[in-house]
C-alpha positions as CSV (number, residue, x, y, z in Angstrom):
1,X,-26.7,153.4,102.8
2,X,-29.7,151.3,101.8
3,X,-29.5,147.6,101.1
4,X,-31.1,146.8,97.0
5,X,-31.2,143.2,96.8
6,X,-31.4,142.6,92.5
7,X,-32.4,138.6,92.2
8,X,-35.4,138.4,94.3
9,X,-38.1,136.0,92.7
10,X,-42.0,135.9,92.5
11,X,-44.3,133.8,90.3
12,X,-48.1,134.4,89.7
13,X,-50.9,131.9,89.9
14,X,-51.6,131.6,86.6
15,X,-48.1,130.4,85.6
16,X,-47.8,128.1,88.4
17,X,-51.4,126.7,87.3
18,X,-49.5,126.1,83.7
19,X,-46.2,124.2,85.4
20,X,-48.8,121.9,87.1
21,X,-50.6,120.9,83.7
22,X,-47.3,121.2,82.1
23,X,-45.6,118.4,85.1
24,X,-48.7,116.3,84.7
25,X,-48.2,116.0,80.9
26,X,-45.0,114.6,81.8
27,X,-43.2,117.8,80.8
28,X,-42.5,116.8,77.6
29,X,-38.9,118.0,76.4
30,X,-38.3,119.7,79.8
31,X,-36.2,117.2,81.7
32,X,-35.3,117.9,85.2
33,X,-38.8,120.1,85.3
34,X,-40.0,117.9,87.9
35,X,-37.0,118.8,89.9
36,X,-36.4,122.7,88.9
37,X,-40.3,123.2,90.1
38,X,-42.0,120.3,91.1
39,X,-40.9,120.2,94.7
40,X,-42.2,123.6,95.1
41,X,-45.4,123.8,93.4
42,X,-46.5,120.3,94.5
43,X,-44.6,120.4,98.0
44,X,-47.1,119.7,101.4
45,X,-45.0,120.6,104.0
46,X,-41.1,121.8,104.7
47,X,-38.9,124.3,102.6
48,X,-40.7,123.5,99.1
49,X,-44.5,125.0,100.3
50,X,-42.9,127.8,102.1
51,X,-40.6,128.8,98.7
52,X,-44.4,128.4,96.8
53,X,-46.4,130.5,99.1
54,X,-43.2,133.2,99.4
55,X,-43.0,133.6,95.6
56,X,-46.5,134.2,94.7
57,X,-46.7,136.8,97.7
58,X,-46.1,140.6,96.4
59,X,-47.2,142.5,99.2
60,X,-47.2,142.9,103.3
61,X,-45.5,139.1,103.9
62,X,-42.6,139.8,101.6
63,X,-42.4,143.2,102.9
64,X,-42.6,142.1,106.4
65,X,-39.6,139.5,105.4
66,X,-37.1,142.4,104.0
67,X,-37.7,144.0,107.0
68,X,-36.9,141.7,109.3
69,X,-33.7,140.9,107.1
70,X,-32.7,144.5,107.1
71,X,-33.5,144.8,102.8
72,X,-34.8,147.9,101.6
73,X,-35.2,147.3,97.9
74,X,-36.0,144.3,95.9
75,X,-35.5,144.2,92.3
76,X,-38.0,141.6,91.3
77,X,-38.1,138.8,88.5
78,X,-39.8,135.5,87.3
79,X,-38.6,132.9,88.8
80,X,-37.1,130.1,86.9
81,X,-38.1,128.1,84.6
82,X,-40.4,131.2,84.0
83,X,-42.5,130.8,81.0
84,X,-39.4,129.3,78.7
85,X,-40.9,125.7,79.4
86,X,-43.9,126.4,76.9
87,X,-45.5,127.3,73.5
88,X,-44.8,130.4,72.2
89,X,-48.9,131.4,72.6
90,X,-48.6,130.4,75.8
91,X,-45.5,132.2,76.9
92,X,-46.1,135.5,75.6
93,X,-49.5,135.5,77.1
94,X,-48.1,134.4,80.8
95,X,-45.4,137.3,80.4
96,X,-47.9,140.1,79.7
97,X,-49.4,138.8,82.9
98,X,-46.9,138.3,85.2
99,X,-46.1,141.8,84.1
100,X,-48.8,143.4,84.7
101,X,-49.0,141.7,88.3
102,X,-45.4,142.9,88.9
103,X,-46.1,146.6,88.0
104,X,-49.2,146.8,90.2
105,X,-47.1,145.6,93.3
106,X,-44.1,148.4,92.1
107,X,-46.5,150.3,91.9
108,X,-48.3,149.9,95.2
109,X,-44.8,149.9,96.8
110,X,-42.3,152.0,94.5
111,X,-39.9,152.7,97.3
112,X,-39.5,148.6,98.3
113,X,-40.2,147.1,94.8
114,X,-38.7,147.0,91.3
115,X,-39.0,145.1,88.3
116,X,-37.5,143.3,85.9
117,X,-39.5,142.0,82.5
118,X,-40.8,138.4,82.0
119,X,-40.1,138.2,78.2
120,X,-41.0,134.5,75.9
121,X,-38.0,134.1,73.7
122,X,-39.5,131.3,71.8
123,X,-41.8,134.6,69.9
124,X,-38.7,136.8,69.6
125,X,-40.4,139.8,67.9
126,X,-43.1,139.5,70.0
127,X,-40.8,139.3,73.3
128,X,-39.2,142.6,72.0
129,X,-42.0,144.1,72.1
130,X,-43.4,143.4,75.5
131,X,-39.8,144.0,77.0
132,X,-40.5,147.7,75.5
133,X,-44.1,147.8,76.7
134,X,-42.3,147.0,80.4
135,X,-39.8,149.4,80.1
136,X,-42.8,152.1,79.5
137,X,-44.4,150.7,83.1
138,X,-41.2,151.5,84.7
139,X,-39.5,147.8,84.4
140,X,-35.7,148.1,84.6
141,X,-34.7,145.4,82.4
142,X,-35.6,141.9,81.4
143,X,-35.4,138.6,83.2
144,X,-34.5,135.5,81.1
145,X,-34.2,132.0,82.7
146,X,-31.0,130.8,80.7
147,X,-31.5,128.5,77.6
148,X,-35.3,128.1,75.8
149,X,-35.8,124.2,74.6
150,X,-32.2,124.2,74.7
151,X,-31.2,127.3,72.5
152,X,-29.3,130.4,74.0
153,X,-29.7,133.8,72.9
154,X,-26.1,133.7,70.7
155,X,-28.7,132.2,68.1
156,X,-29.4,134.2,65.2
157,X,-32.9,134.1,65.7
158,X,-33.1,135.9,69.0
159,X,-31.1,139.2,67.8
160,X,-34.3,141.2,68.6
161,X,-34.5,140.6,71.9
162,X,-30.5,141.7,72.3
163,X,-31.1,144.4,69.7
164,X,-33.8,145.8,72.0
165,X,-32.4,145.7,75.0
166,X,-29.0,147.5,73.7
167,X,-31.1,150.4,72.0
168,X,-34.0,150.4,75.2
169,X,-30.5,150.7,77.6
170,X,-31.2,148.2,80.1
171,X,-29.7,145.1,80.8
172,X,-30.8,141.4,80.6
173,X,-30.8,139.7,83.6
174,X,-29.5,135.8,82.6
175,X,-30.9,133.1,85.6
176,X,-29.9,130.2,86.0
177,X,-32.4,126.7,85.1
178,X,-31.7,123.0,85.0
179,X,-29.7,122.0,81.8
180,X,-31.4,121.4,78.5
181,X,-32.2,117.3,78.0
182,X,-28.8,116.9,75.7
183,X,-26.7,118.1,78.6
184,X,-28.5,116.9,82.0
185,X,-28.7,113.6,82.3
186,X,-24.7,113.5,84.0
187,X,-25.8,115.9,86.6
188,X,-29.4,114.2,87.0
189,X,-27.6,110.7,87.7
190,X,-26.2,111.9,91.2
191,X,-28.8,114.9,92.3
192,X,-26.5,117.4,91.0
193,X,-28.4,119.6,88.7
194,X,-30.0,122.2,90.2
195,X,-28.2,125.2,92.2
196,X,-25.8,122.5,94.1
197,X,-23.7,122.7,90.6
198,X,-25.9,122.1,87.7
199,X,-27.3,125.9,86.8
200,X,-24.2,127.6,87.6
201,X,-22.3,125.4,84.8
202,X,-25.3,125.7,82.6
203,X,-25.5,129.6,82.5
204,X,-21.7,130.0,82.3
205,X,-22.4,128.1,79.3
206,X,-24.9,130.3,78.4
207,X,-22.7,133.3,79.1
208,X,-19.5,132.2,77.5
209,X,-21.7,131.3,74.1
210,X,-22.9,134.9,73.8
211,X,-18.8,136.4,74.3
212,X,-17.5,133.9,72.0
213,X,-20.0,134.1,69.3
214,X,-19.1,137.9,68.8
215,X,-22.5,139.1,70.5
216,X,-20.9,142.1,72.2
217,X,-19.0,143.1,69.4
218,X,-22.8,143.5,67.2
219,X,-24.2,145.0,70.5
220,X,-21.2,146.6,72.5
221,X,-23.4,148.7,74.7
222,X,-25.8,145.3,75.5
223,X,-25.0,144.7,79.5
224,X,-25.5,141.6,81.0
225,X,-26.1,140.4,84.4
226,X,-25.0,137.3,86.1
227,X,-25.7,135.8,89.4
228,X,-24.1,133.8,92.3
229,X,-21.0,136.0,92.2
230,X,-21.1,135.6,88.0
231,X,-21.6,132.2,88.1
232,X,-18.2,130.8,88.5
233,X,-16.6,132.7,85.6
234,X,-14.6,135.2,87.5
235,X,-12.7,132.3,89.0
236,X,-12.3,131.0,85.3
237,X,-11.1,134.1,83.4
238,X,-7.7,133.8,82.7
239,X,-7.7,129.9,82.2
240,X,-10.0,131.0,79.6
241,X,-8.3,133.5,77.8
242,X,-5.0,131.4,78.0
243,X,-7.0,128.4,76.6
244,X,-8.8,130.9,73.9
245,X,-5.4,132.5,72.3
246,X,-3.6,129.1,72.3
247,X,-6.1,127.8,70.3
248,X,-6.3,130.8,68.1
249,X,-2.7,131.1,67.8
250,X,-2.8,127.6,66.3
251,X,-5.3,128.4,63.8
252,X,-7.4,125.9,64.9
253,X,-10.8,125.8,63.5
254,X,-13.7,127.2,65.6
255,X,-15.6,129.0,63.0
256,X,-18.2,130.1,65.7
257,X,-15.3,132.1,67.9
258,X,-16.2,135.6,66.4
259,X,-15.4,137.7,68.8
260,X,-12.4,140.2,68.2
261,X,-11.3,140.5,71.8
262,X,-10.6,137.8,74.8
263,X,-13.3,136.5,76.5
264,X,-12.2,138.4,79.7
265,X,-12.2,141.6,78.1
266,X,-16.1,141.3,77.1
267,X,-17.1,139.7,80.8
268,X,-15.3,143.5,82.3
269,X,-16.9,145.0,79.8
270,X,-20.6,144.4,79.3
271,X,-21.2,142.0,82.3
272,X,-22.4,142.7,85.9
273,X,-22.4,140.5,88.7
274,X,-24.3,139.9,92.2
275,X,-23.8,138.3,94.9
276,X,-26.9,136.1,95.1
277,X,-26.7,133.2,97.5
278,X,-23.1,133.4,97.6
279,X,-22.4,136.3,100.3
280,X,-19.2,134.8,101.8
281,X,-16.4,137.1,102.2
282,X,-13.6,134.9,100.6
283,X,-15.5,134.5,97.6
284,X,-16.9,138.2,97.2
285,X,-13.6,139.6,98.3
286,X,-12.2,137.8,95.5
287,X,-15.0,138.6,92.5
288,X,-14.7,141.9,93.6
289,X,-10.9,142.3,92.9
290,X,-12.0,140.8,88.9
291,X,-14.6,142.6,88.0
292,X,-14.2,145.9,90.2
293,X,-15.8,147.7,92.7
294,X,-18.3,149.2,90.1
295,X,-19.8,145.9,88.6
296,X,-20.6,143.9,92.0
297,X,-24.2,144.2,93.7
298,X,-25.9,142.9,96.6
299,X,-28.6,140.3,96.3
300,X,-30.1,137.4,98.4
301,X,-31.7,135.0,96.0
302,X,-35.4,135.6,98.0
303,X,-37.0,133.1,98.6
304,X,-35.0,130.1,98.2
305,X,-32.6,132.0,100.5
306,X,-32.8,133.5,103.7
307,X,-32.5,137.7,103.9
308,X,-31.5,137.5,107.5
309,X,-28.8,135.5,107.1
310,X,-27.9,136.2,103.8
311,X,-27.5,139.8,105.1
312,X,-25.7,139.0,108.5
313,X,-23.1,136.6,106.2
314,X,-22.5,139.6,103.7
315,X,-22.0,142.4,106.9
316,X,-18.7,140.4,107.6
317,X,-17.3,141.2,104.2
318,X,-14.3,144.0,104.3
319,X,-15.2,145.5,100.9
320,X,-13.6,148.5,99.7
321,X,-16.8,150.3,98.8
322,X,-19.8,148.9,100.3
323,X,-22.2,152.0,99.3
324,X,-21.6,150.8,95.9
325,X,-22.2,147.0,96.5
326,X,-25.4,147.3,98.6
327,X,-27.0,150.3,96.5
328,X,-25.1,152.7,94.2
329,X,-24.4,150.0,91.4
330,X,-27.8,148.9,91.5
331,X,-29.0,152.5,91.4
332,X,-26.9,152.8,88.2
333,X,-27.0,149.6,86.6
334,X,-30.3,149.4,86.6
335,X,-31.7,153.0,86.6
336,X,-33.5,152.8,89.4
337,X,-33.7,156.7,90.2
C-alpha cells in the first residue's frame, strides 16, 4: 500500500515574479493578497522563506522531503492565489507556463509526481482549452483556487470550463484563497482569514453555490474535489438539507435554488474529499462515515504542512479501508494508472 498525497503545492518563478509586481501595485481589488502570499514570497527568515523555496522546488529536495515523510506520490497543483489575482492575458499565459514546468517535473519523475492543470478562469474559452491541452500531457484534472475577482464558477459565464471538465472526465480540484473584498474584511479585522477559518468558509461557499444553483444537475458526471476533510461541509450536511426543504416547503422565494435534489445528495454524489491538513482521527473517522469509504483520500497540504507529521498523525486513524484512503481512491478518482 503506497501513500498518494493529492494537495501538494508548487509555484514557478515567473508567477511569483507577477505576485511581487502585483503586491507592489498595492494589489488592487485583491484584499488580503498581502496576507494569502506576501509573507511567503517577501519572507527573510522562519516558516514563510522555507514555504517559498519548498514550492518552487520540483525535483530532488521535494523528493528528498516525501521520503523522509514516508509519501510516495504527490498529485501536484498551483498554489493559491494561482494566477486568479490577474488580467486575463496575464493568467492564461502564467498557466501555459506553470504547465509546462509541471509536466517536465512528471515527467522526469512519473512514479513520484502528478499533475493537476493551472487553468485562468477570467478567459473561460481559453482556460478550456489549456485544461484539454493538459489533459493531452498527462494532467489529471484542473486546479482552481476558489472564487476569480469575486465570481464562482456557478456563473453562467464559466460553463466551459465545467462543460470541459465533465466531457474530458476528470475532476476539478476547488482550493481554498482569502475571501473576495465584499466578504473579508470581518475575518481580516481579528487575523482570521486565511486557513485558521477564513478559506474553509469561503470555499464551502464556493461549493454550496455550485449544488444550489443546479450545476450538477447540467453536468451530473462533473466531480468535484474538496479539501481539509471537505471543508467543513460534512459536519454541515443535514443542517443543510433540513434548512433547504423548510424553506422550500414554504415556497419561499430563492429563484437561484435550482437544483432538483438536496444539497447532501449532490455533495455524495459528485464530490470528493481529502484529508489535507486535517489528519486527526476524530475528525477523519467521522468524514469518512458521510461521504464513504470510496470518496476520502490522503493528502498533507505540502508545504505549508509537514509530511512527517502529517503522516505519523493520520497512521493513528482506525479506518475501515486504509488501501483506499492512502491510494486506491486516488488511483481512481483521478486516473492515475
Amino acid at each position: 500500500m503506497k501513500k498518494i498525497a493529492v494537495e501538494e503545492a508548487f509555484a514557478t518563478e515567473a508567477l511569483v515574479k507577477e505576485w511581487r509586481v502585483l503586491l507592489d501595485d498595492g494589489a488592487p481589488g485583491e484584499a488580503g493578497l498581502d496576507h494569502n502570499i506576501g509573507r511567503i514570497i517577501n519572507a527573510d527568515g522562519g516558516w514563510g522563506a522555507m514555504a517559498s523555496e519548498r514550492l518552487m522546488d520540483l525535483g530532488e529536495s521535494r523528493l528528498q522531503h516525501m521520503d523522509e515523510g514516508g509519501v510516495d506520490m504527490q498529485l501536484i497543483g498551483i498554489t493559491a492565489p494561482g494566477v486568479q489575482v490577474f488580467d486575463a492575458d496575464t493568467a492564461q499565459a502564467l498557466s501555459e507556463e506553470a504547465n509546462d514546468v509541471l509536466a517536465d517535473a512528471v515527467k522526469a519523475h512519473p512514479d513520484r509526481f502528478a499533475g493537476l492543470a493551472a487553468i485562468a478562469p477570467q478567459a473561460p474559452k481559453q482556460a478550456a482549452k489549456e485544461l484539454e491541452r493538459a489533459i493531452g500531457l498527462g494532467f489529471k484534472g484542473a486546479m482552481v483556487n476558489s472564487h476569480t475577482k469575486g465570481e464562482y464558477l456557478d456563473a453562467v459565464q464559466y460553463s466551459p470550463i465545467l462543460e470541459a471538465a465533465e466531457s474530458l472526465g476528470v475532476p476539478i480540484y476547488i482550493h481554498p484563497r482569502h475571501s473576495p473584498p465584499a466578504a473579508i474584511a470581518p475575518f481580516a479585522e481579528r487575523h482570521l482569514e486565511a486557513a485558521i477559518w477564513g478559506f474553509q468558509t469561503e470555499t464551502a461557499l464556493h461549493a454550496l453555490r455550485l449544488i444550489v444553483t443546479g450545476a450538477f444537475d447540467r453536468y451530473p458526471n462533473l466531480t468535484i474535489v474538496l479539501g481539509h476533510l471537505g471543508e467543513g461541509l460534512p459536519f454541515w450536511l443535514d443542517r443543510i438539507d433540513r434548512s433547504f426543504s423548510r424553506s422550500r416547503r414554504a415556497k419561499a422565494s430563492y429563484p437561484h435554488w435550482r437544483c432538483e435534489g438536496l444539497p447532501s445528495e449532490y455533495f455524495l454524489k459528485n464530490f470528493a474529499v481529502c484529508s489535507s491538513g486535517h489528519n486527526w482521527a476524530p475528525a477523519v473517522k467521522f468524514v469518512e462515515s458521510v461521504v464513504g469509504e470510496d470518496n476520502l483520500m490522503f493528502a498533507i497540504d505540502y508545504p505549508y504542512e509537514e509530511n512527517k507529521q502529517q503522516v505519523d498523525q493520520a497512521a493513528e486513524i482506525d479506518l475501515a479501508a486504509p488501501e483506499k484512503f492512502y491510494e486506491l481512491n486516488a488511483r481512481r478518482i483521478f486516473k492515475l494508472d
